[in-house]
N, C-alpha and C positions, 0 to 999 in steps of 0.2 A: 275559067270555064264555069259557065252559070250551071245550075242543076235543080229541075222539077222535080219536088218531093211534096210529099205530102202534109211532112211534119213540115212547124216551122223551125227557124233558127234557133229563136228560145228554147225550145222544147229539148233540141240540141244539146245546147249547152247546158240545160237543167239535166238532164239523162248524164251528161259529161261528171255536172258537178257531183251528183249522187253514186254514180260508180267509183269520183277519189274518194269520198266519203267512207264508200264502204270497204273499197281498199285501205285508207288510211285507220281505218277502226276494227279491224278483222284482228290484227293479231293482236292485240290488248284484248281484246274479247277471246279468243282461242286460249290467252296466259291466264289469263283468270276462271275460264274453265279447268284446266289443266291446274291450275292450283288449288280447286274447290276439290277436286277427283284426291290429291295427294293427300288433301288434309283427309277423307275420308277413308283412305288404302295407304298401310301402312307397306310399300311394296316390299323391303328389305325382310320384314317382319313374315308375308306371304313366301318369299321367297324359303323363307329358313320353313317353313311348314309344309314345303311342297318337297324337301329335300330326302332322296331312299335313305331306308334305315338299314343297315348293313351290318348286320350280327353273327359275327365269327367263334366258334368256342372252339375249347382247344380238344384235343383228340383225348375219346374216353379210352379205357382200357377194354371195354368191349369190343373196341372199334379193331376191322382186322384188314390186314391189304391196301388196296389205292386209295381207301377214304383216310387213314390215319396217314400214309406217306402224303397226300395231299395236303395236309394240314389240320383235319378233320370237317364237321360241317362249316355249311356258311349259308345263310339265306339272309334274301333281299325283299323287302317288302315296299311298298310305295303308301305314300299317303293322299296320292290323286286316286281317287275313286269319285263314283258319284252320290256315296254319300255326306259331301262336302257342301256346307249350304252356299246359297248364291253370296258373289259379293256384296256388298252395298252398292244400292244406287246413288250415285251425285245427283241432286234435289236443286 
């Protein structure tokens, strides 16, 4: 079946060609972004900084009742606040 369009054929197959292009070329492009990002974020390294601090002492003599039968204190702090600077940008 014939078909009135406006484009021509060429045009076609040029649109064809550049959309395998840009599929064939996206994910080498996306690898290499993602490998510029790693060299610059050390993630394992952000990970162990983001990690609560968790400080248990053991029970004083002052201490009387459910906090010493407890184990005595314990507090938990975190180190995400927002006085954390920005990451780095990938460039």
């Amino acid at each position: 079946m014939w078909r009135y369009e406006s484009r021509d054929w060429r045009e076609r197959l040029k649109r064809k060609a550049q959309e395998h292009k840009f599929n064939a070329t996206l994910t080498p492009l996306l690898d290499r972004e993602v490998e510029k990002v790693n060299k610059l974020i050390d993630l394992d390294d952000e990970r162990r900084k983001r990690q609560p601090v968790i400080k248990h002492e053991e029970p004083t003599a002052e201490q009387t009742g459910e906090s010493r039968l407890l184990g005595g204190p314990m507090s938990i702090s975190s180190p995400w606040n927002n006085d954390d600077p920005e990451p780095p940008e990938a460039s």
